[in-house]
N, C-alpha and C positions, 0 to 999 in steps of 0.2 A: 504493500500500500504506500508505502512512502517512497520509493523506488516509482510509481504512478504519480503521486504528487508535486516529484522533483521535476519529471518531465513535462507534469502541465505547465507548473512553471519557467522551466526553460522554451517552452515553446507557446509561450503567451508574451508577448513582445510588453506590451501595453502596462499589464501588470509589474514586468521587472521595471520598467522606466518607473513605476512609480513608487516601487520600493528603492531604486537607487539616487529617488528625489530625494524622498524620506529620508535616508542616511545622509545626504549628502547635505540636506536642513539643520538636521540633527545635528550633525559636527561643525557645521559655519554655525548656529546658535551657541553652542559650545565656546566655540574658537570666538566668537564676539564677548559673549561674557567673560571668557579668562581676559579675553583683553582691557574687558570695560574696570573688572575689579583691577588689572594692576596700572591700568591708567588713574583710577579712583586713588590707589593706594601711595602713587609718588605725586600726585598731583593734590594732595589733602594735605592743604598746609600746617605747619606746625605754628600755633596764634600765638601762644604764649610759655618763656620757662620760666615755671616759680622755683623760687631757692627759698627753701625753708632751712633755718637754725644757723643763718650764716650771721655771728656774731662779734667777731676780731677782725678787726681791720684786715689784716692779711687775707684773709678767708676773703670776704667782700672784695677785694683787692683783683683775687686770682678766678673768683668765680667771672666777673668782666672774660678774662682768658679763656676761659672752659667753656666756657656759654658761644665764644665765637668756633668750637672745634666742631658744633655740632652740625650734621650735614645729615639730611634727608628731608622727607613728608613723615606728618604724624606717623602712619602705620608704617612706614619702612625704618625709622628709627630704630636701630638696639638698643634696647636697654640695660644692657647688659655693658655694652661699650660704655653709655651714657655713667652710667656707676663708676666705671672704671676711669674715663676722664675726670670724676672731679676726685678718684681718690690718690690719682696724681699730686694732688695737691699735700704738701708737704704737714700743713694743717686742720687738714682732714681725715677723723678716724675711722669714718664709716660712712658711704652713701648708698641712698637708697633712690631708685630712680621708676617712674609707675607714669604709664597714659592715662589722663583726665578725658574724657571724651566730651565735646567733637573735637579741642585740636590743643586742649593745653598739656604740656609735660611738667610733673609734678618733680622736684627735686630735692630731699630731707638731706641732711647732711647733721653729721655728729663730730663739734670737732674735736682734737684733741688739747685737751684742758691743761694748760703750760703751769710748771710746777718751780722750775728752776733753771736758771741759768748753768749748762752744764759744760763744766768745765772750758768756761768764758766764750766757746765759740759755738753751740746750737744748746737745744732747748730740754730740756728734761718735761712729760706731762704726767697728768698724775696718774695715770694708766702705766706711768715705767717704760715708755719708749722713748728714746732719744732721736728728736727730727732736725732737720738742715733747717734751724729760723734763728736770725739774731736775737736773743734773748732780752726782752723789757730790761731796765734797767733796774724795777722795782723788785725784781724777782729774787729770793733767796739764791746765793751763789754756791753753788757743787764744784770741791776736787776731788776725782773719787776715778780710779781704775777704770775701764771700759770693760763690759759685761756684770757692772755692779745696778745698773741701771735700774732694775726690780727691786732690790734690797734698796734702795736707795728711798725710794717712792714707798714704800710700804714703810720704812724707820721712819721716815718725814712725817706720817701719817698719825704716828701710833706715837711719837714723840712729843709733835704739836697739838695731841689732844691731852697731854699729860701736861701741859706747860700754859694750854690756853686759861684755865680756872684763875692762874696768877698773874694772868698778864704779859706773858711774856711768848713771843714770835721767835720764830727761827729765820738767822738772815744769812746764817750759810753752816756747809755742812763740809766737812772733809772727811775725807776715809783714806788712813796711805796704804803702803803696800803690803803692810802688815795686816789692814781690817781694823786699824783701830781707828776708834770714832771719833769727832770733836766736833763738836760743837758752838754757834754763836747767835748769840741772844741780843733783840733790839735794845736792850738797856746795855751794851756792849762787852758785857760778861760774857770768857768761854771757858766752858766744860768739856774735858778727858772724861771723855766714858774708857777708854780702853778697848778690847778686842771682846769680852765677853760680859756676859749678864747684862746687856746694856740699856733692860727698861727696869730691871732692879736698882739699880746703879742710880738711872735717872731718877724714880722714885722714891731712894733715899735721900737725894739733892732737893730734892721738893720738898721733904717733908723736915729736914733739915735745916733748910736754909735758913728761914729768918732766926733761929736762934745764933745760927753762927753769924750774920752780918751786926743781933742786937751786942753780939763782943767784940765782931772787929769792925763794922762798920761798913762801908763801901768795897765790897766786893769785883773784884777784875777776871779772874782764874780761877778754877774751881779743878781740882782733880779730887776721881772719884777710882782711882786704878790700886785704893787701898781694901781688903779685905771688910775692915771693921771700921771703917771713915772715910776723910776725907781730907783735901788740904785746900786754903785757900792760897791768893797772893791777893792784895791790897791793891783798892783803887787811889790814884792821886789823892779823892776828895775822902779820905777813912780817916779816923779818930788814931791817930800816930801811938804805938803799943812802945812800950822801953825799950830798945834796942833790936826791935823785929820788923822784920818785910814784909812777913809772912804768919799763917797761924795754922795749926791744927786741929781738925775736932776729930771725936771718935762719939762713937756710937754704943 
């Protein structure tokens, strides 16, 4: 039977013409649509990009730059480049890049929060990465090994919330090549923590201190690398002791 119906068909002129219309409709309908969509898709312009979370000048700065890299219509855009261009950017810790429909691109960015000036020539954030940015000048100053950058940001952290109750900032930080710590405070006192124990250490300095400044007074140096105390050294402005420069306390 189908062997009979192949051959009606072949020998029915009229009929195949108008099944090879049909195909032939069928694929120009085809072939106009794919066309319509990717003429729709580079010709849909891109209206607007928003930057959300751009908040340090630098960031604002470089987003101008970024913004010019960008090259397509709404739908042909990566997004995925788009992410990647702005996290080019030396002050940026993370972006996030999403189509707004019908033609704006949305653009979040998270930057990285600058923590210290690291070793006078880029930036410490308080994430623990170190980036290529000339460091504020207000910013606590780091001399501290390279690959300390973690430990560095997390002592900073956990040091300046033991120091904030009394008033006192941290305006720089060293660490030599030993790992030992020091310390220096806005009122311009600095503290040897030494190599170990070094929020014990701090925490007897806190809890210590004013008694040792109500005997010697004005305070400059503070070493704390004694087992069972500590030693001070005298500021200019300290209540002058009998023949001493210096004082000790113990605990």
């Amino acid at each position: 039977m189908w062997h009979s119906a192949t051959h009606h068909l072949t020998h029915n002129a009229p009929l195949m013409n108008r099944l090879a219309l049909g195909i032939f409709l069928l694929t120009l309908a085809f072939a106009l649509g794919y066309g319509a969509v990717v003429v729709y898709q580079r010709s849909l312009p891109v209206q607007r990009i928003e930057i959300r979370g751009a908040q340090q000048t630098q960031t604002i700065a470089g987003v101008r730059g970024a913004v010019k890299q960008l090259h397509g219509s709404f739908l042909s855009l990566d997004m995925m480049a788009v992410k990647h261009e702005f996290e080019l950017m030396p002050w940026v810790y993370r972006a996030q890049a999403q189509r707004i429909w019908p033609g704006r691109i949305r653009v979040t960015l998270e930057e990285r929060t600058p923590l210290a000036a690291w070793n006078e020539r880029d930036t410490l954030s308080v994430q623990g990465e170190v980036y290529p940015a000339q460091p504020a000048p207000e910013l606590p100053r780091v001399e501290a090994p390279d690959g300390m950058e973690g430990a560095v940001a997390r002592r900073h952290a956990e040091f300046a919330a033991l120091l904030a109750p009394k008033g006192w900032t941290i305006t720089r930080i060293r660490v030599d090549q030993r790992s030992a710590w020091q310390l220096g405070l806005n009122d311009g006192m600095v503290i040897d923590l030494g190599q170990e124990q070094l929020r014990e250490r701090l925490q007897r300095f806190i809890q210590f201190y004013s008694a040792a400044a109500q005997v010697a007074g004005s305070i400059a140096h503070v070493d704390m690398r004694y087992p069972n105390g500590f030693s001070v050294r005298l500021g200019s402005s300290a209540a002058k002791l009998p023949n001493k420069s210096s004082a000790k306390a113990h605990t």
